[in-house]
Each structure stands twice: as structure tokens, then as C-alpha cells.
KELUM-20446 format. One record per residue (C-alpha): x negated, y, z negated. Coordinates in steps of 0.02 Angstrom, whole numbers. Example, Ala and Ser with C-alpha at 12.3 -4.5 7.8 and 13.67 -1.06 7.14 Angstrom:
<rec east="-615" north="-225" up="-390"/>
<rec east="-684" north="-53" up="-357"/>
***
This chain:
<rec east="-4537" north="3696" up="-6556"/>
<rec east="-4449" north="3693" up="-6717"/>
<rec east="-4355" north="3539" up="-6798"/>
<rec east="-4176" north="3598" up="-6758"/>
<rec east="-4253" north="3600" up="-6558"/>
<rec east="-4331" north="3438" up="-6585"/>
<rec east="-4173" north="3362" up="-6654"/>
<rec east="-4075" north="3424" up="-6494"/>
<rec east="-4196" north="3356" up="-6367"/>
<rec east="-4214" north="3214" up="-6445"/>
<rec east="-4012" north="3176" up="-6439"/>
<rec east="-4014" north="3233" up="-6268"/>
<rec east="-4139" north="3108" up="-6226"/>
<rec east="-4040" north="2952" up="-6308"/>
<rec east="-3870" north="3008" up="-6237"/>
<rec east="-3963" north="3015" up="-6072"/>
<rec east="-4090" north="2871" up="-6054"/>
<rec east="-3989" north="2735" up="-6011"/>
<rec east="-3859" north="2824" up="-5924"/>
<rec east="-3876" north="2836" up="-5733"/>
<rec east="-3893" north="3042" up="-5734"/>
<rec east="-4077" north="3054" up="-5769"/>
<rec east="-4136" north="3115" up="-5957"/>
<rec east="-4304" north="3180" up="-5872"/>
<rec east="-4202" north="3307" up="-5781"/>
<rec east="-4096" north="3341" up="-5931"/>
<rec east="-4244" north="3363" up="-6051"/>
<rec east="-4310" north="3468" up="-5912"/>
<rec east="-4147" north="3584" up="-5895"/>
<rec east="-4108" north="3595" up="-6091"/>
<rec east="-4293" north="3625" up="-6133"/>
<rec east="-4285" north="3773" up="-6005"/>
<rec east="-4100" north="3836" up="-6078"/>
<rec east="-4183" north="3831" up="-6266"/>
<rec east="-4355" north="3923" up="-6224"/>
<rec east="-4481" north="3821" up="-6136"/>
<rec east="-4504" north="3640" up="-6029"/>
<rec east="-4540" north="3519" up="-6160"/>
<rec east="-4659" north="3444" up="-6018"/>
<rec east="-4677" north="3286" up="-5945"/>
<rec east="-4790" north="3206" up="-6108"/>
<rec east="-4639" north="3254" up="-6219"/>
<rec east="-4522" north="3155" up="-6100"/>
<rec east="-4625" north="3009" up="-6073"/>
<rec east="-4670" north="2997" up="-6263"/>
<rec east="-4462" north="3029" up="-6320"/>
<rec east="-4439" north="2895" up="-6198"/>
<rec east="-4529" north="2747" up="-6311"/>
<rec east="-4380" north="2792" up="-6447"/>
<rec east="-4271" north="2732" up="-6322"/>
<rec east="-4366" north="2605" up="-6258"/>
<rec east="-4399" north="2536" up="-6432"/>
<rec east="-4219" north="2529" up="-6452"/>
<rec east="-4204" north="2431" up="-6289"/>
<rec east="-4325" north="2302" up="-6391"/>
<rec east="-4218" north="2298" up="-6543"/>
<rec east="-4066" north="2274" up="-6451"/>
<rec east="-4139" north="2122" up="-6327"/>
<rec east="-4250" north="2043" up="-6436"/>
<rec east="-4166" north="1884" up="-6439"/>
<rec east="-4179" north="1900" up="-6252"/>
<rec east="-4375" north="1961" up="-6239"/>
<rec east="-4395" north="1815" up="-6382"/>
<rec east="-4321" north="1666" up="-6261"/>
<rec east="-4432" north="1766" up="-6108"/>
<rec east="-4593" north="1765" up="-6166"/>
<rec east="-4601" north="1568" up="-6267"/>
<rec east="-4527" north="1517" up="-6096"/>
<rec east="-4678" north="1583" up="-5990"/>
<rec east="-4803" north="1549" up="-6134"/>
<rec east="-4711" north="1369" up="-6111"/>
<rec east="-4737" north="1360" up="-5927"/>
<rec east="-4910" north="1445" up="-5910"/>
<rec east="-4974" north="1297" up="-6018"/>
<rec east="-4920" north="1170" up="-5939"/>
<rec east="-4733" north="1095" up="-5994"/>
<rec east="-4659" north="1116" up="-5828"/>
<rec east="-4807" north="1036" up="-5756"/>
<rec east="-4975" north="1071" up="-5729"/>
<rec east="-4958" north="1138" up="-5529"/>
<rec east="-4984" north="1330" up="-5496"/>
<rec east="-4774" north="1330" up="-5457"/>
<rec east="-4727" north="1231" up="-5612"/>
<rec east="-4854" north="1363" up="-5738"/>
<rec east="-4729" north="1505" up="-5648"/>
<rec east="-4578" north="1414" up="-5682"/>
<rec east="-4533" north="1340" up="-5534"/>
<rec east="-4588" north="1183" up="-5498"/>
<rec east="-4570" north="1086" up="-5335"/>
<rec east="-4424" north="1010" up="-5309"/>
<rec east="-4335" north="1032" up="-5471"/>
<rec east="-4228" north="1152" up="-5573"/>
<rec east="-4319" north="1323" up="-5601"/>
<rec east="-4357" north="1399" up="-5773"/>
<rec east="-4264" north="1556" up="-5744"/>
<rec east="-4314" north="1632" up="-5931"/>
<rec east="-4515" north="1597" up="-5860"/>
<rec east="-4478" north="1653" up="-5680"/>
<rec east="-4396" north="1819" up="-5754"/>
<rec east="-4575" north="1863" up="-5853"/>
<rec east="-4661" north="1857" up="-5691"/>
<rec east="-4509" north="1974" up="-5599"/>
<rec east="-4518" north="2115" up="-5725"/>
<rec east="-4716" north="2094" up="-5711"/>
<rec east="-4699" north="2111" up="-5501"/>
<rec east="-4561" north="2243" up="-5520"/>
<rec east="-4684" north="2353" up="-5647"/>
<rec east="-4828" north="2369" up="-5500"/>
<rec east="-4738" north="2496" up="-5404"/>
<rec east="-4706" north="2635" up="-5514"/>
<rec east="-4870" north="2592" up="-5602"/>
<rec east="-4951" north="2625" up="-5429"/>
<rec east="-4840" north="2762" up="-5379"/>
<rec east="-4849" north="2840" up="-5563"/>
<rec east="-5048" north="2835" up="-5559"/>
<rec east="-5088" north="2915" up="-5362"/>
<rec east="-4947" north="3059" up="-5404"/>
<rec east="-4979" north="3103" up="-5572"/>
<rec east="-5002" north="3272" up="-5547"/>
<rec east="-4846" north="3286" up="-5443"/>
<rec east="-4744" north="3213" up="-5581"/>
<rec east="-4795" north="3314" up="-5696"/>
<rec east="-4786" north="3481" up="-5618"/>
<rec east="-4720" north="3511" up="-5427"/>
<rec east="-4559" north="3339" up="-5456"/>
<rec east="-4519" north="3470" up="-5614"/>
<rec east="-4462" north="3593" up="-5497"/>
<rec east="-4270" north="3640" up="-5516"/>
<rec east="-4237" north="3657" up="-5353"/>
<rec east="-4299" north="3473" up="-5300"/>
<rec east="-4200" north="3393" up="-5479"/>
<rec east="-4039" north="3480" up="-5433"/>
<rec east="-4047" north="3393" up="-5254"/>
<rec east="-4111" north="3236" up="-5319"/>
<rec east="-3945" north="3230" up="-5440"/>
<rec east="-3857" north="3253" up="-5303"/>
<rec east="-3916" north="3152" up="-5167"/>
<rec east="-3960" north="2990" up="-5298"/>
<rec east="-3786" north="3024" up="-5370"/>
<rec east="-3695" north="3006" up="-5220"/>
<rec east="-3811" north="2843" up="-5165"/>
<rec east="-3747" north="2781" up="-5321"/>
<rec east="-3586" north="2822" up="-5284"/>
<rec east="-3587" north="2730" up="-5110"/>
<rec east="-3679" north="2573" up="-5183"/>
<rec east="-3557" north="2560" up="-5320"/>
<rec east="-3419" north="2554" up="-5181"/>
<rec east="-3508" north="2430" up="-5035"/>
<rec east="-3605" north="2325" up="-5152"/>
<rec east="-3554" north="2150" up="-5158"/>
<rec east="-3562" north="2124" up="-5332"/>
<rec east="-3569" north="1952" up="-5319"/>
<rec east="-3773" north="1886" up="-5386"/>
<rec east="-3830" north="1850" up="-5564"/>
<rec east="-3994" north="1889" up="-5653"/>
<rec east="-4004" north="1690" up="-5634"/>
<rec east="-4007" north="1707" up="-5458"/>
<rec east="-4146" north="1832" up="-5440"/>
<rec east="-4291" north="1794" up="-5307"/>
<rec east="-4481" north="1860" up="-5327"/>
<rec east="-4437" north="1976" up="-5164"/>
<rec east="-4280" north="2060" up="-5268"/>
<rec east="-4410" north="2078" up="-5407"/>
<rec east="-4487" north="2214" up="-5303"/>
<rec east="-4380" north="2290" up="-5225"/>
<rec east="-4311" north="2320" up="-5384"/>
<rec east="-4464" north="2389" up="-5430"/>
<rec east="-4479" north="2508" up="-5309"/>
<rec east="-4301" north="2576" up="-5342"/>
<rec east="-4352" north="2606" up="-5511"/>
<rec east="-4524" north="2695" up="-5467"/>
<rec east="-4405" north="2818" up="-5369"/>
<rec east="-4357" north="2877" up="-5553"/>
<rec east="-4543" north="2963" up="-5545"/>
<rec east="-4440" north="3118" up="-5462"/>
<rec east="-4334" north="3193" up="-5596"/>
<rec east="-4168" north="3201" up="-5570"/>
<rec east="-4173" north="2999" up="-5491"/>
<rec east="-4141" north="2916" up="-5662"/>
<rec east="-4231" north="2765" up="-5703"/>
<rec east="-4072" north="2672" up="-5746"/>
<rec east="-3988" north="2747" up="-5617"/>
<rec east="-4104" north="2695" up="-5457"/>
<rec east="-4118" north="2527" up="-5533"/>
<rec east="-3943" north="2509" up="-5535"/>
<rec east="-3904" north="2576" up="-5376"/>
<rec east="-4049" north="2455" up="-5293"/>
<rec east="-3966" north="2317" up="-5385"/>
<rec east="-3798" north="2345" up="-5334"/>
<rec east="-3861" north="2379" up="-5144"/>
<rec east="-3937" north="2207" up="-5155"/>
<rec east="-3783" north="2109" up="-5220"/>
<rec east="-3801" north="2088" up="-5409"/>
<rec east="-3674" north="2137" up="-5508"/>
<rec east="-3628" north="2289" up="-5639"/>
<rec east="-3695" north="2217" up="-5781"/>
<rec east="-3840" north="2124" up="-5703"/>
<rec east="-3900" north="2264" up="-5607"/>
<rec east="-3888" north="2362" up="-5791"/>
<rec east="-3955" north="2243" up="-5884"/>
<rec east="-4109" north="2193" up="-5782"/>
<rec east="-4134" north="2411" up="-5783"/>
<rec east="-4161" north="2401" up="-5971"/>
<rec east="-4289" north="2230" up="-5969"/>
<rec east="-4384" north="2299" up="-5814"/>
<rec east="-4405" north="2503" up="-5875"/>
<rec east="-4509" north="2413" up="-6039"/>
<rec east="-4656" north="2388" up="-5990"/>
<rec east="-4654" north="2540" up="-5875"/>
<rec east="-4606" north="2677" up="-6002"/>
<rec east="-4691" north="2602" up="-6150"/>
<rec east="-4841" north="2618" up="-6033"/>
<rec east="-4813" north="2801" up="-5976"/>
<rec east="-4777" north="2848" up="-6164"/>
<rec east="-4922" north="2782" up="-6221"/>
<rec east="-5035" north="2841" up="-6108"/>
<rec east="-4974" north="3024" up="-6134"/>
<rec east="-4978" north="2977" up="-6299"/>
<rec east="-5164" north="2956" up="-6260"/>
<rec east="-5182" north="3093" up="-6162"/>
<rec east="-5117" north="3229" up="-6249"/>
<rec east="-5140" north="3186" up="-6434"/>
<rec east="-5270" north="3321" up="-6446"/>
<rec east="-5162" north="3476" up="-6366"/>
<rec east="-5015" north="3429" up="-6480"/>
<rec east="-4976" north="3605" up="-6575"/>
<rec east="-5062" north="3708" up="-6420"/>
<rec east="-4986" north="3861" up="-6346"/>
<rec east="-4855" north="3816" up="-6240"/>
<rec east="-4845" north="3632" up="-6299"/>
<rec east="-4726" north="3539" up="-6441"/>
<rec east="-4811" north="3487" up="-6605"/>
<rec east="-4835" north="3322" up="-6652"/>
<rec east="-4699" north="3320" up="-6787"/>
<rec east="-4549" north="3391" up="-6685"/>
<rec east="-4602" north="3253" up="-6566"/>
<rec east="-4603" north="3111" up="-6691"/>
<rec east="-4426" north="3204" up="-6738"/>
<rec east="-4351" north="3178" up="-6553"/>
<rec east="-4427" north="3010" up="-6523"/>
<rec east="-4327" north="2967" up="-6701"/>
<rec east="-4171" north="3013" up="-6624"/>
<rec east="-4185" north="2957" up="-6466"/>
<rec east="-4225" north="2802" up="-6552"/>
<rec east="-4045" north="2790" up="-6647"/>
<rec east="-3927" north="2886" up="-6529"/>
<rec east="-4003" north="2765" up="-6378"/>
<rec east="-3977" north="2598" up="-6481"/>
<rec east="-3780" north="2666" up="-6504"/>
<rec east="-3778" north="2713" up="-6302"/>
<rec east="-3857" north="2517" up="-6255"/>
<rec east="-3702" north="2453" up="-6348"/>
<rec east="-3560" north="2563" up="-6265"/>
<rec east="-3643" north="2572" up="-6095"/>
<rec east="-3655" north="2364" up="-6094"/>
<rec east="-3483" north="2357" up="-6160"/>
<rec east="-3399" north="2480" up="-6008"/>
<rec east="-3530" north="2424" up="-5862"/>
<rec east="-3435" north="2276" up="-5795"/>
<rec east="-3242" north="2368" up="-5811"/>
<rec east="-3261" north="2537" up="-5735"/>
<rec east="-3348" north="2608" up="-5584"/>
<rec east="-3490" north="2715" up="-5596"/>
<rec east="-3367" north="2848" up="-5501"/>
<rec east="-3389" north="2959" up="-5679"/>
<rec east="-3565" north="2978" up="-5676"/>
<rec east="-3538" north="3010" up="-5486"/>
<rec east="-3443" north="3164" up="-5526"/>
<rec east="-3557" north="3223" up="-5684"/>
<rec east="-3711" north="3231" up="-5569"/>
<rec east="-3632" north="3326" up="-5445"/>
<rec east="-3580" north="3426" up="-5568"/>
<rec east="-3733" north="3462" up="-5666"/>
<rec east="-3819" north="3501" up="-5492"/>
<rec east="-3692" north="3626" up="-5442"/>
<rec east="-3722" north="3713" up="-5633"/>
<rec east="-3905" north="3683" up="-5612"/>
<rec east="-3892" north="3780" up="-5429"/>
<rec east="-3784" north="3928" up="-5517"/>
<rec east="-3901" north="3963" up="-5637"/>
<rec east="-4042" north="3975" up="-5528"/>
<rec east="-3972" north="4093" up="-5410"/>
<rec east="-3932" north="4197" up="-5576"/>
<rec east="-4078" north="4200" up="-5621"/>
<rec east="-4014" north="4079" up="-5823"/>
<rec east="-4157" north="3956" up="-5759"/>
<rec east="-4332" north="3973" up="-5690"/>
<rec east="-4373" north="3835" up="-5545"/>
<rec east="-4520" north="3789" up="-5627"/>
<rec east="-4578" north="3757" up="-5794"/>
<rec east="-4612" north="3913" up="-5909"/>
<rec east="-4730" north="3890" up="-6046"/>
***
């Protein structure tokens, strides 16, 4: 993979991330249309560009989190199991401690689901056939959700239970073609919260989760960078750079937009990108599965 290749996947990955129209099935189609899948390492490592982006852009939020647990946890609430959560008995809960402990319960599903299907994810979900169905199908949940949801709860109003089903939204984003941001959203929205809570509580919980994934590929494949069939380690660092910028600039627009317009738009895109995705296989353009 040269730079010019690296550069493109790696915009294609920060246009895409927090978007709901899944960048794993985008890196997956572009990497196909350009000469080879970058693979599933190459997604999950791009992804900690975005995600560090996600940490520049909240700090001030991940900041207030994590002194409120530590606060908690030792004690300032009170020294019973509920007060070192956050919530102690019979008085106002710390909602910046309690939300620590929901993005730690809604990170055990995909961690879980990530580990006993590894293999799956990173060859047989890669299949073409299976994202252009998934863009469908997840785009027109989306679609639905958007329109039923009652749009009505605030992250401040988030219970332990919500916490995991959350979670297990987002773990659907294991299938490419899902979209991380995109299942979370559409779980959210399903379960009452609104735009912007559902969107915002996508980028808090997918941290822990992606920086994970990416640096356990990281891990895992630092030896077989440069390989036959496999992107060096420089055109990698390349992408992951501009994932890194072009997803800081998407966090700001998509935040701005969420809680004014519908998510009708990316309704329409995924269908669209399906139908293209479909073409092209039947013409024989793409391969269904990965080519080295």
C-alpha cells in the first residue's frame, strides 16, 4: 500500500467513523475498489485515530467522569457499596460516577462477542454480500427508530439496564456494514433518548471498545506489518493520522446537525451504497470476499 492509498483510506475512515453508515464496510469496499482489503487489523488500528480524536474532543467530559468515580469509589458519597457507585440510598445520584460504571457495563458485550467470533469478524462478516444487506437492513432500522422513537430521555436519565442494552447494540457493529455509531444510535433512539444523547453516549461508550480492538491488533499483527498481502506499518501510521484530523472536524459537524435533522439522509446513502455495492458484484467490479 503506498502513501497516496494510505492517505485515501485513512480519509475514508474519518469521514465515516462517526457517521451512522459503517467505515468498516467502507474501508472494506474502497480497499477492494483500490487493489486489495486493507483487513480487519488496518480497520481496527485506523479506528484509534478516530477514537483519539473522540478523546481530544470530550476531554473535559472524560476529565469530570473519571475524578467523579475516583471521588465515589473512595468514599465521598459515602462509604456503602451504592454510594462508592454513585448512588447512594436515598439521595441524589452522581450521574458523572454512575456514567463510568455504564460505559464499563455497556463495553462487556462486544468485548465478549468480539473475543468468541474473532475469526468471523475478521474473515466470513467481511463478506460483500452479508455488508451490502447489513447496510441495508441496519439502515432502514435506523430509519424506523429515528421515526417511532420518543426522543424524550437524557444521558442524565440513563439506568444500569440501558447501559447494556446499549452495549449490545453497539457489539452488533462487529458485522460490517452495522456501524458502531449507527447501532448505538438506533438502540438509543429505540429506547427513548434523544438525537444528541443517543450520539453522544455512541462516541463515550465506542472508547474503550475500539481503543481495545486497535490495540490488540496492534499487538497482534505488529510482526506481519509489510507481509504479502498486508499494509506496512508506515501507510498505516499515515491513515490513522488522517483519520485522526478529518474525524475531529466530523465530531464537530455531526454534534452540531444531530439534534435538527433526521437521520432520513443517511437512510437514503445506505440504501444507496448497498444497491452500488450489489451492482458491482453481479459485474463482477468487486470480489465478495477479501482478495489479498
Amino acid at each position: 500500500m503506498g502513501v497516496g492509498e494510505a492517505i485515501l483510506l485513512g480519509l475514508v475512515q474519518g469521514l465515516t467513523e462517526f457517521l451512522p453508515i459503517s467505515s468498516s464496510a467502507h474501508l472494506r469496499i474502497v480497499g477492494d475498489l483500490i487493489g486489495s482489503d486493507p483487513g480487519a487489523a488496518f480497520t481496527a488500528i485506523t479506528q484509534l485515530g478516530t477514537e483519539t480524536a473522540v478523546l481530544l474532543y470530550f476531554r473535559r467530559d472524560i476529565a469530570r467522569i473519571a475524578r467523579a468515580w475516583w471521588s465515589a469509589l473512595r468514599g465521598s458519597l459515602g462509604t456503602s457499596w451504592q454510594a462508592r457507585l454513585g448512588a447512594p440510598v436515598g439521595e441524589t445520584s452522581d450521574h458523572d460516577a454512575l456514567m463510568a460504571w455504564f460505559i464499563v457495563l455497556g463495553s462487556i458485550p462486544i468485548v465478549v462477542l468480539g473475543l468468541l467470533f474473532q475469526d468471523a469478524i475478521e474473515k466470513t462478516f467481511r463478506n460483500l454480500w452479508l455488508i451490502a444487506l447489513t447496510l441495508a437492513v441496519f439502515g432502514l432500522l435506523l430509519g424506523w427508530a429515528d421515526k417511532v422513537g420518543a426522543k424524550r430521555l437524557a444521558l442524565e436519565q440513563m439506568t444500569g439496564r440501558n447501559a447494556v442494552q446499549f452495549g449490545f447494540w453497539q457489539a452488533l457493529a462487529l458485522v460490517p456494514g452495522v456501524s458502531r455509531s449507527g447501532g448505538t444510535i438506533t438502540g438509543g433512539l429505540l429506547m427513548g433518548y434523544t438525537r444528541e444523547a443517543a450520539a453522544r453516549y455512541s462516541f463515550l461508550l465506542a472508547i474503550p471498545a475500539v481503543f481495545g480492538s486497535g490495540l490488540f491488533q496492534l499487538a497482534k499483527s505488529v510482526g506481519d506489518f509489510g507481509t504479502a498481502g498486508t499494509p506496512g506499518l508506515f501507510a498505516t501510521l499515515v491513515a490513522t493520522l488522517v483519520a485522526f484530523v478529518v474525524g475531529y472536524l466530523v465530531i464537530i459537524v455531526f454534534l452540531k446537525i444531530v439534534s435538527t435533522f433526521s437521520y432520513r439522509p443517511f437512510v437514503y446513502y445506505r440504501l444507496g451504497l448497498a444497491a452500488l455495492v450489489v451492482i458491482l458484484l453481479l459485474t463482477g467490479v468487486l470480489e465478495p470476499n477479501a482478495t489479498a
